[in-house]
N, CA, C and O of each residue as an XYZ file, in Angstrom:
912
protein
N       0.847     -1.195      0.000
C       0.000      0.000      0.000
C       0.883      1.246      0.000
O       1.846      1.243      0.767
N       0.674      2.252     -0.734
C       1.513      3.489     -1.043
C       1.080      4.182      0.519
O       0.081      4.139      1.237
N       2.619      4.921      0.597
C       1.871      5.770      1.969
C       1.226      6.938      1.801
O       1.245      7.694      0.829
N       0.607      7.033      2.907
C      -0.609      8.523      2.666
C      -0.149      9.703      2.595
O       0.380     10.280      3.545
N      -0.357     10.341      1.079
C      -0.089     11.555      1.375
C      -0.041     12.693      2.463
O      -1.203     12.694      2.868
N       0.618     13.637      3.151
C       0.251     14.466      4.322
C      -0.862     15.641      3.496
O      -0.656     16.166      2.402
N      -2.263     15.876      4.549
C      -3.499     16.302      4.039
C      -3.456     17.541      4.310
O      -4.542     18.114      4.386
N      -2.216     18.327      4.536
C      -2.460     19.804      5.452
C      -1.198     20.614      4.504
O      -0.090     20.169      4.205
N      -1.674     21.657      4.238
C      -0.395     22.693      3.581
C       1.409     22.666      4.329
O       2.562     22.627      3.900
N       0.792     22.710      5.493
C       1.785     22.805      6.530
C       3.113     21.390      6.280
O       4.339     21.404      6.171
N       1.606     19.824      6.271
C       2.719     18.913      6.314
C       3.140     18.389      4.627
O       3.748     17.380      4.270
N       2.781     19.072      4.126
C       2.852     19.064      2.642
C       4.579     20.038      2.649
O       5.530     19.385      2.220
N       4.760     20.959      2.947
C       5.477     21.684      2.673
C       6.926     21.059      3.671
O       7.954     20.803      3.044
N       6.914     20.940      4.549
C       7.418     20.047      5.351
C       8.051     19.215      4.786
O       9.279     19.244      4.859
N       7.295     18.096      3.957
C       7.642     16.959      3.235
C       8.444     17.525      1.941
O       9.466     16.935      1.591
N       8.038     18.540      1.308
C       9.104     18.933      0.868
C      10.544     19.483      0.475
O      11.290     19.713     -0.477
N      10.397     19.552      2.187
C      11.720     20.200      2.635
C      12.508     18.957      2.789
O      13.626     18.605      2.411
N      11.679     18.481      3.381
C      12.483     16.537      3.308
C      13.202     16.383      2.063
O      14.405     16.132      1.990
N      12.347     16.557      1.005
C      12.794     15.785     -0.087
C      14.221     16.756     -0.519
O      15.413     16.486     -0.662
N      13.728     17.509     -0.588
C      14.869     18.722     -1.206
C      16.081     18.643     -0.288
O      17.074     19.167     -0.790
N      16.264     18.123      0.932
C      17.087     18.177      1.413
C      17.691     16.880      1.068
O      18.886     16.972      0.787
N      17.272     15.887      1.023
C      17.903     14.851      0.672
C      18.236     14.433     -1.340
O      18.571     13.389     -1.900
N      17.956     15.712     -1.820
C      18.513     15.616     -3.090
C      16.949     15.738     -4.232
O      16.591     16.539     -5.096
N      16.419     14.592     -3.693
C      15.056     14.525     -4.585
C      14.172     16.002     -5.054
O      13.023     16.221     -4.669
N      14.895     16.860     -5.878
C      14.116     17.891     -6.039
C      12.728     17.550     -7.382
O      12.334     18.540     -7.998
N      12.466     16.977     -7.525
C      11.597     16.833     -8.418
C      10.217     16.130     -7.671
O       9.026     16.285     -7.943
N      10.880     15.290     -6.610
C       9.543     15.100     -5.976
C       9.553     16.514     -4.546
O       8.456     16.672     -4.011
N      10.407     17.177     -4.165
C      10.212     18.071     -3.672
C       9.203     19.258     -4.379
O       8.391     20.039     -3.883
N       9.548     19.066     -5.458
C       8.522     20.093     -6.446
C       6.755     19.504     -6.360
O       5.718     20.111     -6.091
N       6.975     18.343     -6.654
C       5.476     18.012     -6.439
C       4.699     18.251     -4.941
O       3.478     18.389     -4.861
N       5.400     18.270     -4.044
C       4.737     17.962     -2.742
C       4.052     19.980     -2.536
O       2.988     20.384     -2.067
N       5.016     20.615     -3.016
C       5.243     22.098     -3.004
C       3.815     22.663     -3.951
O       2.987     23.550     -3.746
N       3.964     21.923     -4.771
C       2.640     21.802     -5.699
C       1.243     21.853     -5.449
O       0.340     22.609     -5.810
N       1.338     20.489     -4.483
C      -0.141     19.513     -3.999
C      -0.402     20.524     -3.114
O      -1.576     20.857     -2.954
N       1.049     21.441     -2.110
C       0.572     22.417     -1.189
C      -0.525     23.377     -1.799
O      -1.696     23.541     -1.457
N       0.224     23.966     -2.818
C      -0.533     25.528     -3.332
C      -1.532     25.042     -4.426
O      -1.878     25.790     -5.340
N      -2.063     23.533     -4.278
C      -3.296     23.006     -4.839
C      -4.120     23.179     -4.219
O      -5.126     23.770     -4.609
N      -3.936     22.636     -2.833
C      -4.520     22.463     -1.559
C      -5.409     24.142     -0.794
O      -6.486     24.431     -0.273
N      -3.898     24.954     -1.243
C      -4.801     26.378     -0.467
C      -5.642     26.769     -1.614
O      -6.749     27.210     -1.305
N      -5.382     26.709     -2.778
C      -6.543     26.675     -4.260
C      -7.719     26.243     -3.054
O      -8.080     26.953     -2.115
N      -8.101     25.117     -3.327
C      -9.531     24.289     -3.511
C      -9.785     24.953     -2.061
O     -10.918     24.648     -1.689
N      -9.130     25.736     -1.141
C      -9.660     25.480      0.344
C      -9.997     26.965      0.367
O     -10.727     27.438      1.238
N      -9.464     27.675     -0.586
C      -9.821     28.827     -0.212
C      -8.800     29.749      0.588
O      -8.881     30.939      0.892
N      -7.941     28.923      0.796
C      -7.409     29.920      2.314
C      -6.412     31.130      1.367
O      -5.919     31.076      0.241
N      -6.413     32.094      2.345
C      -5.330     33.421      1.916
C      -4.736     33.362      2.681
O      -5.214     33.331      3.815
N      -3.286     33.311      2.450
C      -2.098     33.396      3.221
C      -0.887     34.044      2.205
O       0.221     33.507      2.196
N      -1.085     34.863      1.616
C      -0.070     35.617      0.516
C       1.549     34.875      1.431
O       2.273     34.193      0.707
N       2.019     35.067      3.017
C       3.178     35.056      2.944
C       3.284     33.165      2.611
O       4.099     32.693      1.817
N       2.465     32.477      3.263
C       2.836     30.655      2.988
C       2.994     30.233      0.967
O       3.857     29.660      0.302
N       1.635     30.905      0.622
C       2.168     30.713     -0.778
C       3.297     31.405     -1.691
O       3.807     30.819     -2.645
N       3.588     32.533     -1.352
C       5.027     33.360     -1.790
C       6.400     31.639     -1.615
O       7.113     31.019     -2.404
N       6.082     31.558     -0.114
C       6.874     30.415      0.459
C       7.578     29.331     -0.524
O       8.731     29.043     -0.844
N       6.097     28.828     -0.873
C       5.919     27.995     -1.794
C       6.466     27.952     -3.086
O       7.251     27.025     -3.281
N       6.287     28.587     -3.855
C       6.232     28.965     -4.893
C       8.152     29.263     -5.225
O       8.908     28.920     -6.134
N       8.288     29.900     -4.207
C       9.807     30.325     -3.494
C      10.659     28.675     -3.728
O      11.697     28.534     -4.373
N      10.036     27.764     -3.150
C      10.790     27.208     -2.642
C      10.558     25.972     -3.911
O      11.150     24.927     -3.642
N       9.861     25.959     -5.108
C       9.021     25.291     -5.821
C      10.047     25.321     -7.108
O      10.447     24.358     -7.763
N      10.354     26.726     -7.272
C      11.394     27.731     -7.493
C      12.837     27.260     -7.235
O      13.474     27.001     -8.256
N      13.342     27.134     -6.294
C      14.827     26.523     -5.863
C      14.762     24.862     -6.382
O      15.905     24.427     -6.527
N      13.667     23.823     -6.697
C      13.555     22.585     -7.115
C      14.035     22.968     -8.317
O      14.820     22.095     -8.688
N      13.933     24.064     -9.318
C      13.748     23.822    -10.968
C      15.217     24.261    -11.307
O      16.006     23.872    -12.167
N      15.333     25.606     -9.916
C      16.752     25.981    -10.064
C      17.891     25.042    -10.188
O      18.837     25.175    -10.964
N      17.677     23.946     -9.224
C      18.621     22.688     -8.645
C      18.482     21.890    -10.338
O      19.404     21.300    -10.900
N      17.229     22.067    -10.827
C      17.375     20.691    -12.152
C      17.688     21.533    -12.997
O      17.368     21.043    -14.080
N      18.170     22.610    -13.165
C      18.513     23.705    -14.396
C      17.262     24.113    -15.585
O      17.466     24.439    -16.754
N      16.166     24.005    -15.011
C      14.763     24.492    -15.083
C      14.677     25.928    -15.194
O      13.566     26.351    -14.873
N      15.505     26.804    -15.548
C      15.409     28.087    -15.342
C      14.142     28.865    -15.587
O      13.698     29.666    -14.764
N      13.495     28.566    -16.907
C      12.185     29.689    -16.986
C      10.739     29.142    -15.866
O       9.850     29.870    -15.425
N      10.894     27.880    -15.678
C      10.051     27.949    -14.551
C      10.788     28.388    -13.341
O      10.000     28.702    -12.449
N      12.032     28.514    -13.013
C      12.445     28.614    -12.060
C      11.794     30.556    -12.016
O      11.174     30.900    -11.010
N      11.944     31.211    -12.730
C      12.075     33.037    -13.508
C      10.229     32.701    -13.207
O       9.890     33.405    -12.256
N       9.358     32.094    -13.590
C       7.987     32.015    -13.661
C       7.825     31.853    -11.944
O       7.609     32.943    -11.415
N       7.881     30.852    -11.117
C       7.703     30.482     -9.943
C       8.199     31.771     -8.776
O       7.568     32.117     -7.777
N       9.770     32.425     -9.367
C      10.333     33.254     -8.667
C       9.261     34.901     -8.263
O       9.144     35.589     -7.249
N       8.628     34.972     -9.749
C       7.656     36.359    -10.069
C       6.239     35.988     -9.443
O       5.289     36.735     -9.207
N       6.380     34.546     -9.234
C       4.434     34.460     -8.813
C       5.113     34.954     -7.280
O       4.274     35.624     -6.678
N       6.503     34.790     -6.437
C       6.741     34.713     -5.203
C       6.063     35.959     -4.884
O       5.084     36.360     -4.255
N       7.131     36.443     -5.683
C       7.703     38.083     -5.720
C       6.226     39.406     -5.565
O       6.029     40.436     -4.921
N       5.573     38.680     -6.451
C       4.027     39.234     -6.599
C       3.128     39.243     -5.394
O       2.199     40.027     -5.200
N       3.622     38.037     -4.428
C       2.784     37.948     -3.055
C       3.651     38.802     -2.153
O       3.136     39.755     -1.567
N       5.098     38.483     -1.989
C       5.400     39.268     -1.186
C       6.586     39.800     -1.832
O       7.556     39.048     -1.930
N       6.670     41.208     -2.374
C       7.491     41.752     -2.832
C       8.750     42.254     -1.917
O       8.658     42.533     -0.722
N      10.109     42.325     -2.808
C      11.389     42.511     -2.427
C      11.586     41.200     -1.325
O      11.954     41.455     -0.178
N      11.325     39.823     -1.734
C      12.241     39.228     -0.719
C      13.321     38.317     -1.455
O      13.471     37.808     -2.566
N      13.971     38.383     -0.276
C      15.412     38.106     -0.403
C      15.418     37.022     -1.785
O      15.519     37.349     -2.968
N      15.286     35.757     -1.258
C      15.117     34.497     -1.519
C      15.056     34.508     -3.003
O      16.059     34.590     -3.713
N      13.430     34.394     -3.589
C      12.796     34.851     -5.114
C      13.974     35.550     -5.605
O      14.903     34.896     -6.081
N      14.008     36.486     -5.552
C      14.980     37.558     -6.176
C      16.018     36.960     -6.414
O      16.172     36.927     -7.635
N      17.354     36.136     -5.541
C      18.349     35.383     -5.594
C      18.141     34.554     -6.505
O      18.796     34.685     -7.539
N      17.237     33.532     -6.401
C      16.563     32.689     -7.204
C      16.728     33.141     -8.902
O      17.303     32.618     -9.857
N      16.015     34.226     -8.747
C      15.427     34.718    -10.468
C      16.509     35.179    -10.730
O      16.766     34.650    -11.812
N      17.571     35.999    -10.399
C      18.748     36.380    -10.350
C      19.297     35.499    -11.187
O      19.412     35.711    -12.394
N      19.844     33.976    -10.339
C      20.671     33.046    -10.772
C      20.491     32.270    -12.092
O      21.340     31.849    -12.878
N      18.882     32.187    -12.116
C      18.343     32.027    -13.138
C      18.409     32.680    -14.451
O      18.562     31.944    -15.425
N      18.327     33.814    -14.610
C      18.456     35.093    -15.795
C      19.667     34.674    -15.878
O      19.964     34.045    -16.894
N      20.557     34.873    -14.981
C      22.439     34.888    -15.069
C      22.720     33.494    -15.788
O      23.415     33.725    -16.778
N      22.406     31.948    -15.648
C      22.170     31.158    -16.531
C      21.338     31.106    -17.736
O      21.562     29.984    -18.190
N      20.776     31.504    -18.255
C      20.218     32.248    -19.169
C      20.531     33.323    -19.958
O      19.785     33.848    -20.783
N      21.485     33.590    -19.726
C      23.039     34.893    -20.066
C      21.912     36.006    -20.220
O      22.085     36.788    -21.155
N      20.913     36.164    -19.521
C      20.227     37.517    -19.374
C      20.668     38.379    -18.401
O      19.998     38.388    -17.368
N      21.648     39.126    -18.464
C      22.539     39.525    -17.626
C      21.899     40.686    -17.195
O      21.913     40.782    -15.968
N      20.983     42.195    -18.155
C      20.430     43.215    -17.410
C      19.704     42.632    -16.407
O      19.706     43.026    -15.241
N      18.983     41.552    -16.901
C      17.901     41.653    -15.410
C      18.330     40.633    -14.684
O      17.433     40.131    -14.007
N      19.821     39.930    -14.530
C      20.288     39.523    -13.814
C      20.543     40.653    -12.416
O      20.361     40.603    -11.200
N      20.978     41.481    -13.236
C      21.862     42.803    -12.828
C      20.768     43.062    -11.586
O      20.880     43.113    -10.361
N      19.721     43.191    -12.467
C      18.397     44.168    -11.515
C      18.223     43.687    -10.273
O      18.222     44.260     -9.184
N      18.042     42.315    -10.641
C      17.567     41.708     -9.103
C      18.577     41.172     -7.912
O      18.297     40.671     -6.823
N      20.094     41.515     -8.629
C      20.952     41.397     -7.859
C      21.386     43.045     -7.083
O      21.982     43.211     -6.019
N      20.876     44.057     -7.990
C      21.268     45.059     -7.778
C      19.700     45.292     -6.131
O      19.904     46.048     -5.181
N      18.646     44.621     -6.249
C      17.209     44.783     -5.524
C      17.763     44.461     -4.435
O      17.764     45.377     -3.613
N      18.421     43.145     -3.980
C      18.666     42.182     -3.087
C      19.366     43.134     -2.100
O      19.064     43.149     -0.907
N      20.607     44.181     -2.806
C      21.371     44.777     -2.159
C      20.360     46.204     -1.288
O      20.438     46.669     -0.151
N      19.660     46.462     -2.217
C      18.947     47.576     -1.236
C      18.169     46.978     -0.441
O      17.781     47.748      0.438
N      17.618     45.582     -0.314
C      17.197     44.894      0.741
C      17.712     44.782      2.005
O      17.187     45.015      3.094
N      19.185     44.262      1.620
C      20.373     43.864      2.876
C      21.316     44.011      1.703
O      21.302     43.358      0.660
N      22.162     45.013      2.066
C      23.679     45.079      1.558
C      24.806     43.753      1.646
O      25.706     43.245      0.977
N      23.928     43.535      3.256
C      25.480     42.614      3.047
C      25.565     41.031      2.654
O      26.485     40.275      2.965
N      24.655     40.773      2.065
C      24.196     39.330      1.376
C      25.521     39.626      0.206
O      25.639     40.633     -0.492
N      26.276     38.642      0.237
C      27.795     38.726     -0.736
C      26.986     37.843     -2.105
O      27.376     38.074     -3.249
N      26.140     37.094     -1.921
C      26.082     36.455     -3.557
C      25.733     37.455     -4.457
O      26.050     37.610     -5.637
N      24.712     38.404     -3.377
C      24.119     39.740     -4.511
C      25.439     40.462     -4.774
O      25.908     40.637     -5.899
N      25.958     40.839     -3.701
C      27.659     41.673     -4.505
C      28.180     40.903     -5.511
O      28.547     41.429     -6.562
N      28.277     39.481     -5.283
C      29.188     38.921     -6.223
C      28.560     38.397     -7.424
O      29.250     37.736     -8.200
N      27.274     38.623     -7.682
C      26.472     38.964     -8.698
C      26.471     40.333     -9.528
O      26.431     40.590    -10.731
N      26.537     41.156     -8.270
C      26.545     42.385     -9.075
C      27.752     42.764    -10.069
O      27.667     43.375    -11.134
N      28.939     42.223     -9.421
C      30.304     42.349     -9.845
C      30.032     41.364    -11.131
O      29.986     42.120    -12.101
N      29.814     39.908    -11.600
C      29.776     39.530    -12.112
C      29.188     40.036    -13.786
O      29.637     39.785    -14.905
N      28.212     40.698    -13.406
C      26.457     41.322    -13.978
C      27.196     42.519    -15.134
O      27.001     42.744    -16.329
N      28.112     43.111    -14.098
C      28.976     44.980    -14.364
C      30.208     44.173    -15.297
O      30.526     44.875    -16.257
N      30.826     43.110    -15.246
C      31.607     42.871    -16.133
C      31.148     42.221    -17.737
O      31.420     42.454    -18.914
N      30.198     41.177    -16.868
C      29.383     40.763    -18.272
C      29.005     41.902    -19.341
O      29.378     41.961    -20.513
N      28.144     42.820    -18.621
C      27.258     43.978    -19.058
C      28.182     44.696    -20.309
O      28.025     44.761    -21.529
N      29.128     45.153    -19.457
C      30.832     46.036    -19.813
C      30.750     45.569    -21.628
O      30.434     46.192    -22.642
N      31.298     43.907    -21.306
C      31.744     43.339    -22.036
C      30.765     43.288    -23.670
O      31.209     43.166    -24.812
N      29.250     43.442    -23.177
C      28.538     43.562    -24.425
C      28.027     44.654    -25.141
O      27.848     44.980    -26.315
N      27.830     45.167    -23.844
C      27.140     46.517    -24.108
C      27.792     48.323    -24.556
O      27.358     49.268    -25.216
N      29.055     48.026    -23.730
C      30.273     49.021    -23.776
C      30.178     49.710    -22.361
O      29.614     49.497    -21.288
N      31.020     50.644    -22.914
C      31.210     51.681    -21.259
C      29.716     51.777    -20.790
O      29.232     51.164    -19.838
N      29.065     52.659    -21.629
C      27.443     53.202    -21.309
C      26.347     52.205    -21.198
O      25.190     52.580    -21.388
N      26.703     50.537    -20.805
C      25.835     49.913    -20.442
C      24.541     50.179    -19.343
O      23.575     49.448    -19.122
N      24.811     51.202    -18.880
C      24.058     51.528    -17.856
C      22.905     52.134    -18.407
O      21.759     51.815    -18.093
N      23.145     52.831    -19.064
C      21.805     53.182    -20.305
C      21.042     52.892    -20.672
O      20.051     53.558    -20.970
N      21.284     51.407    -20.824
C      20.734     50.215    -21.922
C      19.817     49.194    -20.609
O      18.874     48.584    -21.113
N      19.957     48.999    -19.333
C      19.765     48.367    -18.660
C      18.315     48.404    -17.705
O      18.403     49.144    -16.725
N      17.513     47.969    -17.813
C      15.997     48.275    -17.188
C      16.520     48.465    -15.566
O      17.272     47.921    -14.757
N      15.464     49.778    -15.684
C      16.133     50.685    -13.804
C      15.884     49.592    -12.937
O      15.287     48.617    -13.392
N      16.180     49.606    -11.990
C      16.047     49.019    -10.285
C      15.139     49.599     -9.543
O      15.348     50.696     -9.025
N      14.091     48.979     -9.409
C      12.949     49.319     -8.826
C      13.486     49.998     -7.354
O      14.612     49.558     -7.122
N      13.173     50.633     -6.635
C      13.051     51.604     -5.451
C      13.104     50.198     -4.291
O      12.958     49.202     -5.000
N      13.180     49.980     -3.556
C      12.715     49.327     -2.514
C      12.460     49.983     -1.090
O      13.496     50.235     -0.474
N      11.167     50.330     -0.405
C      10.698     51.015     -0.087
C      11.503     50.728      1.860
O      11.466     49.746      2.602
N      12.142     52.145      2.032
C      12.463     51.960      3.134
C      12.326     51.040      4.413
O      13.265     50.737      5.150
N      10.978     50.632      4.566
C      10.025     49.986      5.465
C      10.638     48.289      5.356
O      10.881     47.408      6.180
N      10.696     48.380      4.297
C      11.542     46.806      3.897
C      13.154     46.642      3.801
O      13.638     45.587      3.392
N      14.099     47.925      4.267
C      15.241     47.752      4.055
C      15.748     47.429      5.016
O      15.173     47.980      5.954
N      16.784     46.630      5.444
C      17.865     46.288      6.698
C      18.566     47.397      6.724
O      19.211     47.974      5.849
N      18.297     47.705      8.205
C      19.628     48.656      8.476
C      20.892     47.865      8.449
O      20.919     46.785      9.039
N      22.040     48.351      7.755
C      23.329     47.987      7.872
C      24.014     47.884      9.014
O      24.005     48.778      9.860
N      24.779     46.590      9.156
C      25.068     45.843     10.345
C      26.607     45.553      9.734
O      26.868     44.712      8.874
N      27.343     46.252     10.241
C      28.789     46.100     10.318
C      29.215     45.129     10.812
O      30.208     44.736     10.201
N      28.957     44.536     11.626
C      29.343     43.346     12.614
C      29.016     42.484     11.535
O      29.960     42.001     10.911
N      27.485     42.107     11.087
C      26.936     41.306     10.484
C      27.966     40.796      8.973
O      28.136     39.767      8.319
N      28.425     42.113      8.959
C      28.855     41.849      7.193
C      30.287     42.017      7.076
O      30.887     42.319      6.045
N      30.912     41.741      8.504
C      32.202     41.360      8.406
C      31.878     39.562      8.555
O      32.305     38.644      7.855
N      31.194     39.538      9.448
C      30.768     37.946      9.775
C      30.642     37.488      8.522
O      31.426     36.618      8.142
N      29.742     37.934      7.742
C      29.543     37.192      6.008
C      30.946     37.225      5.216
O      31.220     36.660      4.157
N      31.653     37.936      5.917
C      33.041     38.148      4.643
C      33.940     37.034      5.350
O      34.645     36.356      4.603
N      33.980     36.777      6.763
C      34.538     35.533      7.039
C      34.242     34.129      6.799
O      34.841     33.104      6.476
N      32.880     34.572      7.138
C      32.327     32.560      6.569
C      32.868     32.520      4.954
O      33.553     31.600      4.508
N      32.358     33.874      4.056
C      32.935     33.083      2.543
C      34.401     32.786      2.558
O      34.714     31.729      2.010
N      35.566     33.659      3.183
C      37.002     33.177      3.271
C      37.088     32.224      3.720
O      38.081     31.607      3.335
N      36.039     31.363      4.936
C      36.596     30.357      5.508
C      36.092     29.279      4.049
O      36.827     28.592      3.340
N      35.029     29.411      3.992
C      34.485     28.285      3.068
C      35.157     28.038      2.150
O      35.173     26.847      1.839
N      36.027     29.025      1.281
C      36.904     29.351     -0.005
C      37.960     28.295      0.256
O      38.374     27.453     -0.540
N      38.335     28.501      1.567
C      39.878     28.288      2.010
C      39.177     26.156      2.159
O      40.074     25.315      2.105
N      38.216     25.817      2.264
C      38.089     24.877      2.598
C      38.226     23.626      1.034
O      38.318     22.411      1.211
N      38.212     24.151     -0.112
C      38.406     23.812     -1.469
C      39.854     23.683     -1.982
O      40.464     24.654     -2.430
N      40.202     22.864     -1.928
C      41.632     23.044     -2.471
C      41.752     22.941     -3.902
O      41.318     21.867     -4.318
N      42.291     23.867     -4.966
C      42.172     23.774     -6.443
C      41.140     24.583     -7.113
O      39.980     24.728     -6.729
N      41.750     25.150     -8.271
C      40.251     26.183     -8.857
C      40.461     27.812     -7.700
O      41.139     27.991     -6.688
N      39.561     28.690     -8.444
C      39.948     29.713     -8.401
C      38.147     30.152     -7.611
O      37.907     31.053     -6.807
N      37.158     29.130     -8.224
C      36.220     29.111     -8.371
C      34.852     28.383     -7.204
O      33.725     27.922     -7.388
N      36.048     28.702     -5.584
C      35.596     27.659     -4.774
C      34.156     28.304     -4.421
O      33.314     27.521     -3.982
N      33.881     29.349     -4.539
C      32.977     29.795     -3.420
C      31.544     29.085     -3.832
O      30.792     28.876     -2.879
N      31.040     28.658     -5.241
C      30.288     28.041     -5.206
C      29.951     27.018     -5.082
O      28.801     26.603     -4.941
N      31.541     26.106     -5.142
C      31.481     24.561     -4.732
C      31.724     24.452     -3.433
O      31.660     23.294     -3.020
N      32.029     25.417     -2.507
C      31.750     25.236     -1.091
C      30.086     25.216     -0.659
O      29.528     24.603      0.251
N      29.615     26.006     -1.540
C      28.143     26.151     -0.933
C      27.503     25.281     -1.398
O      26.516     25.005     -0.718
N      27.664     24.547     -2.533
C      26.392     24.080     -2.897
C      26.483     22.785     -2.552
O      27.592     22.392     -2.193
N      25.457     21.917     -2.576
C      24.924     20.285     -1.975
C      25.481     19.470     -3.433
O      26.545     18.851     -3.477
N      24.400     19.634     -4.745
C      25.266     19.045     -5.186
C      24.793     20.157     -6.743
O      23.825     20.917     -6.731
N      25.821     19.962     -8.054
C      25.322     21.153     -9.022
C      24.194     20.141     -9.701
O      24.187     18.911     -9.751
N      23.132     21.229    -10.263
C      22.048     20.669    -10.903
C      22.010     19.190    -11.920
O      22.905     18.358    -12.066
N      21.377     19.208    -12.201
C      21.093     18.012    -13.534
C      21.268     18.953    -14.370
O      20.777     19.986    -13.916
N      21.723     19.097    -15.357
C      21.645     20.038    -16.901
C      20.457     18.926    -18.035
O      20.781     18.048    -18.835
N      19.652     19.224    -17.818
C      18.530     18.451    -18.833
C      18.152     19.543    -19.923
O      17.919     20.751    -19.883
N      18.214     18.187    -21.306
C      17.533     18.980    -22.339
C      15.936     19.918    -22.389
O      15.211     19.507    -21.483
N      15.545     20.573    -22.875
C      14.326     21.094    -22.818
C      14.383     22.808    -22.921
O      15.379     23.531    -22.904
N      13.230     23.105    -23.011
C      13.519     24.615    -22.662
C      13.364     24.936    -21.642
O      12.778     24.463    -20.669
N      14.130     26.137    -21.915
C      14.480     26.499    -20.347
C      15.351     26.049    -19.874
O      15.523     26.842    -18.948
N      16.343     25.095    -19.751
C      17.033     24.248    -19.108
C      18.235     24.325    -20.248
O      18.317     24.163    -21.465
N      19.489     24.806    -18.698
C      21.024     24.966    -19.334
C      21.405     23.481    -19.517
O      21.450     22.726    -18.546
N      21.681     23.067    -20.783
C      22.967     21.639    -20.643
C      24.167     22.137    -21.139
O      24.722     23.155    -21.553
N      24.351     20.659    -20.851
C      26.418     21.132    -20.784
C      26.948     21.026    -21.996
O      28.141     21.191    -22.252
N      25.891     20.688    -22.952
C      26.648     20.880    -24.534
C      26.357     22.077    -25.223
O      26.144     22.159    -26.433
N      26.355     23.116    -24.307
C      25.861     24.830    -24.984
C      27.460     25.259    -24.865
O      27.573     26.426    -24.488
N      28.540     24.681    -25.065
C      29.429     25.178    -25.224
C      30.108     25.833    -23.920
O      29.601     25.592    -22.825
N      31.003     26.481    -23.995
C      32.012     26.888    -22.317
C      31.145     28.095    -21.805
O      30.991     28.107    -20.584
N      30.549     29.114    -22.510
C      29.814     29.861    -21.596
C      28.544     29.289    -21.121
O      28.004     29.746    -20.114
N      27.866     27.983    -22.019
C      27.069     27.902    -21.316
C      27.208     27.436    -20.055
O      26.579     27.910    -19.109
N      27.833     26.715    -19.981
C      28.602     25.417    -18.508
C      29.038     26.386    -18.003
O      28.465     26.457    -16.916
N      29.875     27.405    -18.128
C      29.886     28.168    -16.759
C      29.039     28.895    -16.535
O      28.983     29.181    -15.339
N      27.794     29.687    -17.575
C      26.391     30.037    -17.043
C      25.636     28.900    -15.916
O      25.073     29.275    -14.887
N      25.733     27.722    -16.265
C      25.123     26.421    -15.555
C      25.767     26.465    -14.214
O      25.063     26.497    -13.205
N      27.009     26.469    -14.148
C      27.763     26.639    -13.140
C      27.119     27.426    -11.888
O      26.998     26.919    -10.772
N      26.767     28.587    -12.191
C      26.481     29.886    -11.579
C      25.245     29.572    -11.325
O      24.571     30.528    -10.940
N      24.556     28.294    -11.424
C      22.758     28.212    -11.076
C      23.323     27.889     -9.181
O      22.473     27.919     -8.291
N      24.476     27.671     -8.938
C      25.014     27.090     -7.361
C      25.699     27.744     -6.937
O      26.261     27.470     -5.877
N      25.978     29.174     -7.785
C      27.028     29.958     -6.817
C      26.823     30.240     -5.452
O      27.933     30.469     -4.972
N      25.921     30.339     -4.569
C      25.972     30.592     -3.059
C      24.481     30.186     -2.791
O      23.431     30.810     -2.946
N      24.747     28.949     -2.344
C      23.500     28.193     -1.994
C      22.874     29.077     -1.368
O      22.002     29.639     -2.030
N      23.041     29.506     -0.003
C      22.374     29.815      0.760
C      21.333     30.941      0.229
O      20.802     31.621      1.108
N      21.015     31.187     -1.018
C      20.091     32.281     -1.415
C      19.172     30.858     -1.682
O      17.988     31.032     -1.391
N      19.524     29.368     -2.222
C      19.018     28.994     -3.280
C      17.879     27.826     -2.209
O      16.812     27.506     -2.733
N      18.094     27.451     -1.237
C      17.736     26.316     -0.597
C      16.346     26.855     -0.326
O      16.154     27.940     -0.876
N      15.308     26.376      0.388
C      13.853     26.408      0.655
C      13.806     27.306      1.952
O      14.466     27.609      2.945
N      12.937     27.473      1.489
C      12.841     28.647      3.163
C      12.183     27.952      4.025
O      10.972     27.827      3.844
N      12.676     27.463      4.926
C      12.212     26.114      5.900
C      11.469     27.124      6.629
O      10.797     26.807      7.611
């Protein structure tokens, strides 16, 4: 006898954290699913649990190199609860595999007026300003869709303490890779995606920028994992 599905949003989402943690992102995606099926048919409003969802539904497609659902799932987040961290990182990494680098730019450039001291968004942004450079010319900035405002009420005050602390964990983590130039994302991440054919989805026969676009779907987990 198959075991019983869990009947509640709560242990639905739960179970997906299970799965995703232990690798299975594809059945993590379904369980994430059956959740925001579940508040469908029931009626319930909870804008921040389904943002959650959707968020975290989002980091499954990211992990299988799913990018335009990953960019689709990230905007339904974003739409419930705007400027959070998570989504944004997400859609970020996504565009940036996708060599859509302005609106890579954007939502790495959002993250920072959120909390400054989140380093994947710096080291996105840095990434974003060279790419950009490289296609666009000096006056890329021109060419690049603005950065939405993010409204005081939602910004972190800057924490000095905090964002020396973030500059040590990435040195320590760096230092923990021996070889490659390129540790900071193979320190963070669990394991790098599946590259599957389809659309939407980076594989590894798109040539060297694509594989290191693919690369960059794991640069600093900690934006990318489920919001437990």
């Amino acid at each position: 006898m198959a075991p019983k599905l869990p009947n509640s949003v709560e242990e639905l989402r739960t179970a997906g954290n299970v799965s995703f943690r232990n690798g299975q992102f594809c059945e993590a995606a379904t369980y994430y699913s059956l959740a925001l099926r579940l508040m469908l048919e029931r009626g319930a409003s909870d804008p921040k649990e389904e943002s959650v969802l959707y968020s975290n539904r989002a980091a499954c497609h990211l992990k299988d190199g799913n990018c335009r659902d990953c960019i689709k799932d990230c905007t339904a987040a974003l739409s419930l609860m705007p400027f959070s961290i998570k989504p944004l990182l997400r859609r970020a990494s996504a565009y940036e595999a996708l060599e859509k680098y302005a609106l890579a730019y954007v939502d790495y450039k959002t993250v920072l007026q959120v909390d400054g001291s989140v380093l994947s968004a710096l080291e996105g942004v840095n990434r974003m300003t060279k790419a950009l450079m490289d296609s666009m010319g000096p006056d890329w900035r021109l060419k690049v869709p603005s950065v939405p405002l993010v409204p005081a009420s939602l910004q972190k005050k800057w924490n000095p303490l905090s964002s020396e602390h973030h500059k040590e964990t990435a040195k320590s983590k760096s230092k923990q890779i021996s070889g490659g130039s390129d540790g900071l994302w193979a320190a963070s991440c669990v394991e790098a995606p599946a590259l599957l054919q389809g659309p939407g989805r980076v594989t590894s026969s798109e040539g060297g920028a694509g594989r290191q676009a693919s690369l960059r779907l794991v640069s600093f987990y900690s934006g990318q994992g489920p919001a437990f």
